[in-house]
N, CA and C atoms as a LAMMPS dump frame, in Angstrom:
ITEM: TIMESTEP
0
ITEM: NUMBER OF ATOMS
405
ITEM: BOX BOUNDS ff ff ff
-5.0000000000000000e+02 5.0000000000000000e+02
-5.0000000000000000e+02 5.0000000000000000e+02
-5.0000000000000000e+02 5.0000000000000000e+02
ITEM: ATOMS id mol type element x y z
1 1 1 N -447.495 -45.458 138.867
2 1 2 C -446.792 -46.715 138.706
3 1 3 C -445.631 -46.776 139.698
4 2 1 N -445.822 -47.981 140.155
5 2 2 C -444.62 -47.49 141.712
6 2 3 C -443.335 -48.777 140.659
7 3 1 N -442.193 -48.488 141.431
8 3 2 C -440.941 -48.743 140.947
9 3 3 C -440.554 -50.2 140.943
10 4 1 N -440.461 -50.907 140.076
11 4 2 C -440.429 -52.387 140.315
12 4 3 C -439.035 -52.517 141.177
13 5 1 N -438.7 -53.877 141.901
14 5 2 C -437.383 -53.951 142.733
15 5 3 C -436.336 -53.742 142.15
16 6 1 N -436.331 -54.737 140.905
17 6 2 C -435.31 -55.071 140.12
18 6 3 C -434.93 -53.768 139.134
19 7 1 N -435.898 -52.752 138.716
20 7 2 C -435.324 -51.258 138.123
21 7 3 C -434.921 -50.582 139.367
22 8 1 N -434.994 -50.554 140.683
23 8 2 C -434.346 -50.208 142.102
24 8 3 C -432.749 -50.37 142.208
25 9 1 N -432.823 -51.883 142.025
26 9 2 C -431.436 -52.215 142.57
27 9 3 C -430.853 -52.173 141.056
28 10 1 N -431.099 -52.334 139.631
29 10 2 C -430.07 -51.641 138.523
30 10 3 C -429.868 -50.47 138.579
31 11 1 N -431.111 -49.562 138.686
32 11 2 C -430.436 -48.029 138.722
33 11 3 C -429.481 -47.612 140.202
34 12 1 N -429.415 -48.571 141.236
35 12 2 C -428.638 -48.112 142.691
36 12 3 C -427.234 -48.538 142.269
37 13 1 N -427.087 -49.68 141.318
38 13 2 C -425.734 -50.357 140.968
39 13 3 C -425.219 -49.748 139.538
40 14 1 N -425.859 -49.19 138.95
41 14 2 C -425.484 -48.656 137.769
42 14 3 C -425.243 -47.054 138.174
43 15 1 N -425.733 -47.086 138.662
44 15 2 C -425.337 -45.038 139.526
45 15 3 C -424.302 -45.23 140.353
46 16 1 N -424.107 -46.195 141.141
47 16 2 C -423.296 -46.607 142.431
48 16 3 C -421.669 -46.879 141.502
49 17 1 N -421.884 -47.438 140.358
50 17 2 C -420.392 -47.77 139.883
51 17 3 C -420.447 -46.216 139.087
52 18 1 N -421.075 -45.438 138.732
53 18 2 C -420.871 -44.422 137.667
54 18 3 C -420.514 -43.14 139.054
55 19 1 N -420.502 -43.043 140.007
56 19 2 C -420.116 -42.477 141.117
57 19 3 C -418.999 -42.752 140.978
58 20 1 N -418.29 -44.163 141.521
59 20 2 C -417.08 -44.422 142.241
60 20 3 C -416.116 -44.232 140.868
61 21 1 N -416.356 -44.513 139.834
62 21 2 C -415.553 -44.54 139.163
63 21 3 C -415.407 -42.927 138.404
64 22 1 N -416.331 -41.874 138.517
65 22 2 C -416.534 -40.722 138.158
66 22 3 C -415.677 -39.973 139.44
67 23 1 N -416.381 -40.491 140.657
68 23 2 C -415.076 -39.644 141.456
69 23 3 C -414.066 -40.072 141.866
70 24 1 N -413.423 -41.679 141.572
71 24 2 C -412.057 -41.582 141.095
72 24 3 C -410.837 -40.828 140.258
73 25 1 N -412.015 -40.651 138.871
74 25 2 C -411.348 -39.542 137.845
75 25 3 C -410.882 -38.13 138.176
76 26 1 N -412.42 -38.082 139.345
77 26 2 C -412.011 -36.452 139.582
78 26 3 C -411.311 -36.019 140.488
79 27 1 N -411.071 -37.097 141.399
80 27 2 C -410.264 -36.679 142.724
81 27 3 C -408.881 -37.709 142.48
82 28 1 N -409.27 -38.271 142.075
83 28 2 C -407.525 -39.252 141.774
84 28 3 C -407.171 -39.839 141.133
85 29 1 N -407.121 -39.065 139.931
86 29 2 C -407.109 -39.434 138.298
87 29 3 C -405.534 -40.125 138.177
88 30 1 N -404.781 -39.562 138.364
89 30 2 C -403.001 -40.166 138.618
90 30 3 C -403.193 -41.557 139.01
91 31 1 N -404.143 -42.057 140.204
92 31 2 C -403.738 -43.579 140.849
93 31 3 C -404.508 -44.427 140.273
94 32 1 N -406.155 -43.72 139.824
95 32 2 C -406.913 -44.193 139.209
96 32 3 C -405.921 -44.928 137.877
97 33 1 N -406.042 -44.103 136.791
98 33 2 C -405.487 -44.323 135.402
99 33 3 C -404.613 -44.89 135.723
100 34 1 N -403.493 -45.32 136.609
101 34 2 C -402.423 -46.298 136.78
102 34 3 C -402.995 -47.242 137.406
103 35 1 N -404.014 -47.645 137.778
104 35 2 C -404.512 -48.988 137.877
105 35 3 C -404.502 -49.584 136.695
106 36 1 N -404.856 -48.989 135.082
107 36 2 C -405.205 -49.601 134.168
108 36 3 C -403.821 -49.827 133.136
109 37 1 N -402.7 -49.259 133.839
110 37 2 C -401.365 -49.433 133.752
111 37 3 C -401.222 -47.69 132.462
112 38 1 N -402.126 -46.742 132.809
113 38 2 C -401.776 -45.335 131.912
114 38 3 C -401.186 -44.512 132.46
115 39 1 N -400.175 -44.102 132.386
116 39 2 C -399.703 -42.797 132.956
117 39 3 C -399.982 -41.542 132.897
118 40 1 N -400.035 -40.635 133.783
119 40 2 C -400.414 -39.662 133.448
120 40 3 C -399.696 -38.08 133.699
121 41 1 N -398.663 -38.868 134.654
122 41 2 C -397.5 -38.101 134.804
123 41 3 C -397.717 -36.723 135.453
124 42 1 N -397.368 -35.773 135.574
125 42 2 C -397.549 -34.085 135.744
126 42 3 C -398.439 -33.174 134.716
127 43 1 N -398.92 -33.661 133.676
128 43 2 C -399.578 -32.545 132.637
129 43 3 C -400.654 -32.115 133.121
130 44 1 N -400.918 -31.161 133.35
131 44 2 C -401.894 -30.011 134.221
132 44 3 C -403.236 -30.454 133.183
133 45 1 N -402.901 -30.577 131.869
134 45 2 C -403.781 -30.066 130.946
135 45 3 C -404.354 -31.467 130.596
136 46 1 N -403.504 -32.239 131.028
137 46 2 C -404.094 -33.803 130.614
138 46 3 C -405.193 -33.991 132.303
139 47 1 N -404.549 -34.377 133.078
140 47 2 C -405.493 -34.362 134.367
141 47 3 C -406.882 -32.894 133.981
142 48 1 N -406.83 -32.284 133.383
143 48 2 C -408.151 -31.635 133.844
144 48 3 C -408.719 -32.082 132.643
145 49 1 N -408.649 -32.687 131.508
146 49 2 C -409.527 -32.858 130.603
147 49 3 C -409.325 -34.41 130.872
148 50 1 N -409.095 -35.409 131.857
149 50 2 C -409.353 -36.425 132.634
150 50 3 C -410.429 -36.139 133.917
151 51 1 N -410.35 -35.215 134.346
152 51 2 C -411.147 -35.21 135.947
153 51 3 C -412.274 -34.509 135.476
154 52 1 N -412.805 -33.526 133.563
155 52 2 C -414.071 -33.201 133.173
156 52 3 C -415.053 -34.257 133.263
157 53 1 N -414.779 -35.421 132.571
158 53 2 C -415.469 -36.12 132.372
159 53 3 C -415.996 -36.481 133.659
160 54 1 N -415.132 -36.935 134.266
161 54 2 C -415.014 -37.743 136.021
162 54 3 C -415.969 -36.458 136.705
163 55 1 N -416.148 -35.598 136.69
164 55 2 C -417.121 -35.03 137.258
165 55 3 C -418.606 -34.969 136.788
166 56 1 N -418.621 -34.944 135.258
167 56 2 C -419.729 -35.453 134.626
168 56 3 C -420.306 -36.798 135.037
169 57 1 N -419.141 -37.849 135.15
170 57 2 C -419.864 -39.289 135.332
171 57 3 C -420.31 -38.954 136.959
172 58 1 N -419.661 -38.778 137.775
173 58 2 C -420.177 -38.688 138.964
174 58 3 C -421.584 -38.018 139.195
175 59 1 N -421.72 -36.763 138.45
176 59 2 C -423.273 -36.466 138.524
177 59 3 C -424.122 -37.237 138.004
178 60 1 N -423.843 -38.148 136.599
179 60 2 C -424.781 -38.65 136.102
180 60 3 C -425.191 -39.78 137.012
181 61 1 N -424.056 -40.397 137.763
182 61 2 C -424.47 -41.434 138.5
183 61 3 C -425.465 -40.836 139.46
184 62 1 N -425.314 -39.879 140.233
185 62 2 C -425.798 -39.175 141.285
186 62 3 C -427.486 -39.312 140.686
187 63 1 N -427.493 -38.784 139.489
188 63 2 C -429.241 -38.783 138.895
189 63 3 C -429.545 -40.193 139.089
190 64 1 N -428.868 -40.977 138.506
191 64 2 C -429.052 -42.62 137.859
192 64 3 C -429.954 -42.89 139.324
193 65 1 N -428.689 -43.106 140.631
194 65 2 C -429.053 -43.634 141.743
195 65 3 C -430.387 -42.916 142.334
196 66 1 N -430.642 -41.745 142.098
197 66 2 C -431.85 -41.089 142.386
198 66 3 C -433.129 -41.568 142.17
199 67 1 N -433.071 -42.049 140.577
200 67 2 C -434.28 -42.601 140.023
201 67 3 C -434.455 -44.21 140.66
202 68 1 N -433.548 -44.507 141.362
203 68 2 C -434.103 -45.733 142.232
204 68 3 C -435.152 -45.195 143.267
205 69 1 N -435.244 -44.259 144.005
206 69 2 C -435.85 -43.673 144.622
207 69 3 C -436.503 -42.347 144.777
208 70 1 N -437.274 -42.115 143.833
209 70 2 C -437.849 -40.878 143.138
210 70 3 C -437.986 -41.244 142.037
211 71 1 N -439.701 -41.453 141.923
212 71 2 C -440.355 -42.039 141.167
213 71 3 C -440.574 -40.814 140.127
214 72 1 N -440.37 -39.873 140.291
215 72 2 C -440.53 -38.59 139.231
216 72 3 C -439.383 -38.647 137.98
217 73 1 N -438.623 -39.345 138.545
218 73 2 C -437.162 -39.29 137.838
219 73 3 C -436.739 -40.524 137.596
220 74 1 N -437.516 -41.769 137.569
221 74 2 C -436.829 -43.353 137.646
222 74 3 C -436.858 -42.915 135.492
223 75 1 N -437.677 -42.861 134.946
224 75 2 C -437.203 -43.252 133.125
225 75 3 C -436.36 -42.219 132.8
226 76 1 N -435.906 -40.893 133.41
227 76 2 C -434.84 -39.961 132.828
228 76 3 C -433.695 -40.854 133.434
229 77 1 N -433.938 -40.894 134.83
230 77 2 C -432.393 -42.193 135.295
231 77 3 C -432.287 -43.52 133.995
232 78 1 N -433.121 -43.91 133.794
233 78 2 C -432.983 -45.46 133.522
234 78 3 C -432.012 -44.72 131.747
235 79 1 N -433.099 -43.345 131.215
236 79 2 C -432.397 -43.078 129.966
237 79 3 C -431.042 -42.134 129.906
238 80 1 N -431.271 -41.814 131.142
239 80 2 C -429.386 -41.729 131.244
240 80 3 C -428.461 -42.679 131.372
241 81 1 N -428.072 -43.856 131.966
242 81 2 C -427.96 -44.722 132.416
243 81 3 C -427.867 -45.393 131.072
244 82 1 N -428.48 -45.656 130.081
245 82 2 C -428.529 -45.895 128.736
246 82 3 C -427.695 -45.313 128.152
247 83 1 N -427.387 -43.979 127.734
248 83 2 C -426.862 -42.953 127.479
249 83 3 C -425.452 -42.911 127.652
250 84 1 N -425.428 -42.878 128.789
251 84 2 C -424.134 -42.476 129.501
252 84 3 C -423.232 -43.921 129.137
253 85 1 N -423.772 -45.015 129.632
254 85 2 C -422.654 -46.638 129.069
255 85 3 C -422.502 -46.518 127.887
256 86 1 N -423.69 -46.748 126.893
257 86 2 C -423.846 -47.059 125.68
258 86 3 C -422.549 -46.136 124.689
259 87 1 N -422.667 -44.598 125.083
260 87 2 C -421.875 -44.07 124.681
261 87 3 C -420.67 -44.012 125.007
262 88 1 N -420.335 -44.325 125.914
263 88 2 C -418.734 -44.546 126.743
264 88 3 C -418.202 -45.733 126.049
265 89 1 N -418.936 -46.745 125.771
266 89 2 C -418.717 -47.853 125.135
267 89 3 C -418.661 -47.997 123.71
268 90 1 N -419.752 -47.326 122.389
269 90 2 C -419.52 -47.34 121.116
270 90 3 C -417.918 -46.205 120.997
271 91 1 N -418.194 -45.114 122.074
272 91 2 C -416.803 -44.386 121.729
273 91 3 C -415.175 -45.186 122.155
274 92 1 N -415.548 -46.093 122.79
275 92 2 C -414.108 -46.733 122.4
276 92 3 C -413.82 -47.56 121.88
277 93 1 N -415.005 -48.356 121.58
278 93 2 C -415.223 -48.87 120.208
279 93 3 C -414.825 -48 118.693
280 94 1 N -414.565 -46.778 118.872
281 94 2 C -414.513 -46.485 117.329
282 94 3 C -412.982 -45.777 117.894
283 95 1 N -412.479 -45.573 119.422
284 95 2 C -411.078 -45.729 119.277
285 95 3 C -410.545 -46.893 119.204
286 96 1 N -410.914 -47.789 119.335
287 96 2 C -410.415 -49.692 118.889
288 96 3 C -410.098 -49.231 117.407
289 97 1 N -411.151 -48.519 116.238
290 97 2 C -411.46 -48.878 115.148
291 97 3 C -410.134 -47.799 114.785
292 98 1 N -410.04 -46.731 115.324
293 98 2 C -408.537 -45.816 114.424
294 98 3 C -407.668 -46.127 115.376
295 99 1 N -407.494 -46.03 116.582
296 99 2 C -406.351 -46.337 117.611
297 99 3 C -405.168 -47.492 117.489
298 100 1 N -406.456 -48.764 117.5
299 100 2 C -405.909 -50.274 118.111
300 100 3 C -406.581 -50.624 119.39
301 101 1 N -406.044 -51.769 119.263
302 101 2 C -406.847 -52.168 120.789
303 101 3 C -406.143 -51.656 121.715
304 102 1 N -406.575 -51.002 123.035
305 102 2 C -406.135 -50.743 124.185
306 102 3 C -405.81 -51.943 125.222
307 103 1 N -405.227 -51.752 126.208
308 103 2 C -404.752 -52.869 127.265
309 103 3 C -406.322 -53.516 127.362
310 104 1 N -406.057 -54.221 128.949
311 104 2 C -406.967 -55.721 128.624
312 104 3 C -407.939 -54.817 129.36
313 105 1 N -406.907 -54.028 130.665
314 105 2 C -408.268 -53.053 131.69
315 105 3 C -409.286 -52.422 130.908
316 106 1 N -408.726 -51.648 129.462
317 106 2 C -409.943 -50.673 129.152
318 106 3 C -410.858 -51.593 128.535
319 107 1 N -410.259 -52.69 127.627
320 107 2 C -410.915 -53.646 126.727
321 107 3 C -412.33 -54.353 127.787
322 108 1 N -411.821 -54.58 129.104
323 108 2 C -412.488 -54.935 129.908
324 108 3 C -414.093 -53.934 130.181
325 109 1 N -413.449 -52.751 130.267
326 109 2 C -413.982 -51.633 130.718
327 109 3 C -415.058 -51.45 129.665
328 110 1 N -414.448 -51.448 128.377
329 110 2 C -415.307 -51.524 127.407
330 110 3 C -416.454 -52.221 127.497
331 111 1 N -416.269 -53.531 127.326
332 111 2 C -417.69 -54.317 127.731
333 111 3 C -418.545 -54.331 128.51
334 112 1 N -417.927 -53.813 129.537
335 112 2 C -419.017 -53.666 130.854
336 112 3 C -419.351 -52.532 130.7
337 113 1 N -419.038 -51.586 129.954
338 113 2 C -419.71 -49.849 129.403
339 113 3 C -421.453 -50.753 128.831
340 114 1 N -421.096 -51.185 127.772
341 114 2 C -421.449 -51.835 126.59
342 114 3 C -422.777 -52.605 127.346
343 115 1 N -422.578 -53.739 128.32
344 115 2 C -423.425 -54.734 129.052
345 115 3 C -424.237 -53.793 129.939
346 116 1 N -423.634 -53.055 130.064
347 116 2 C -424.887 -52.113 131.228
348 116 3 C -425.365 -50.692 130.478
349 117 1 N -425.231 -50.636 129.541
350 117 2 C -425.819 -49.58 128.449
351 117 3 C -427.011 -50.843 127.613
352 118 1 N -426.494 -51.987 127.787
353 118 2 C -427.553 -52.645 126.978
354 118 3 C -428.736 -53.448 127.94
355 119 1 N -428.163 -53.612 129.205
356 119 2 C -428.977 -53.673 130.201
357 119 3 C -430.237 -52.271 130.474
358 120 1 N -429.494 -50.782 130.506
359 120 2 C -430.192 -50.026 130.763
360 120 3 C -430.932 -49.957 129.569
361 121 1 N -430.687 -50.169 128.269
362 121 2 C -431.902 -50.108 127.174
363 121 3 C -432.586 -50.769 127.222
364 122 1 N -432.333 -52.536 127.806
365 122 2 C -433.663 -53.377 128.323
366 122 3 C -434.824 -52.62 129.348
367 123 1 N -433.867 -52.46 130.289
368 123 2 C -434.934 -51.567 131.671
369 123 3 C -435.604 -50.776 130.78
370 124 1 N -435.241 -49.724 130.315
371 124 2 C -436.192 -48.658 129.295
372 124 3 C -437.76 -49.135 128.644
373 125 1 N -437.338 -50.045 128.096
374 125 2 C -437.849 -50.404 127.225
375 125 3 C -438.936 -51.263 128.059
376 126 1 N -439.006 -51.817 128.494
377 126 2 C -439.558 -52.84 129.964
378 126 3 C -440.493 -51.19 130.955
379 127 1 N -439.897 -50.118 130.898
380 127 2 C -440.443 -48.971 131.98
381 127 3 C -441.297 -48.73 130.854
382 128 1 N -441.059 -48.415 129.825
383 128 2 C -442.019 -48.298 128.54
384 128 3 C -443.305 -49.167 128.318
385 129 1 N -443.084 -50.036 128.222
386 129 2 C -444.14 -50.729 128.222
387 129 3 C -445.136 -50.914 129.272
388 130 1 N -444.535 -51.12 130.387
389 130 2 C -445.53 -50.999 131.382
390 130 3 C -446.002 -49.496 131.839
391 131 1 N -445.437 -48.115 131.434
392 131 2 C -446.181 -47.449 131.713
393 131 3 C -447.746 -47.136 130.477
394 132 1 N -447.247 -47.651 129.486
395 132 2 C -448.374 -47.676 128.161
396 132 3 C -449.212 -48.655 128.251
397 133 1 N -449.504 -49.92 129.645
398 133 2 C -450.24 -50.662 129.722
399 133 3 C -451.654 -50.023 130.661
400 134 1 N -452.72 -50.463 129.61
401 134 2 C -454.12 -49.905 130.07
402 134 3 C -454.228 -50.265 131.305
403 135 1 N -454.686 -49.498 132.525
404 135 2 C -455.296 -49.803 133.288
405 135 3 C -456.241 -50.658 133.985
């Protein structure tokens, strides 16, 4: 089954933002997080359990964008890609739920976790079906 366009260019744009924003975290977590107006000041211990994740998202993107091109790996991309928003997104959703709401950036951030975790469960589900269609 060769790769439809449109699962191409979501998994190149859904890997492509899970990159930039993964190696923002990890290489410039201080300017990064003060875009969204957070400080982060000097704590050694806060920046490295900020730049874990940020190295995690950056690989996952790295897979995501892969499965645009490497057909061996396009439904583990598409179900990471699922994975990776969906959960970035119900988890600050349930810090909304004990926290409070955060500024407008993360609130923002939130949804677009959320819209492209529910985008990548469409793609899934769409790669699913057409690979279970008879010949």
């Amino acid at each position: 089954m060769q790769i439809s366009l449109s699962t191409r260019v979501f998994l190149a744009v859904s890997g492509l933002i899970g990159i930039a924003i993964g190696g923002a975290l990890l290489f410039t977590p201080v300017e990064f997080q003060a875009s969204s107006g957070i400080n982060l000041a000097d704590d050694v211990n806060l920046l490295s359990e900020i730049r874990a994740p940020g190295g995690a998202l950056l690989a996952a993107g790295i897979i995501i964008v892969s499965g645009a091109f490497v057909q061996k790996i396009t439904q583990t991309s598409i179900l990471l890609s699922c994975l990776f928003y969906l959960s970035y997104g119900a988890s600050r959703l349930v810090g909304v739920m004990i926290d409070g709401v955060p500024g407008n950036a993360v609130v923002a951030a939130t949804a677009c976790e959320i819209i492209i975790g529910l985008m990548s469960l469409c793609a899934l589900l769409r790669f699913h079906k057409k690979q279970n269609r008879p010949t």
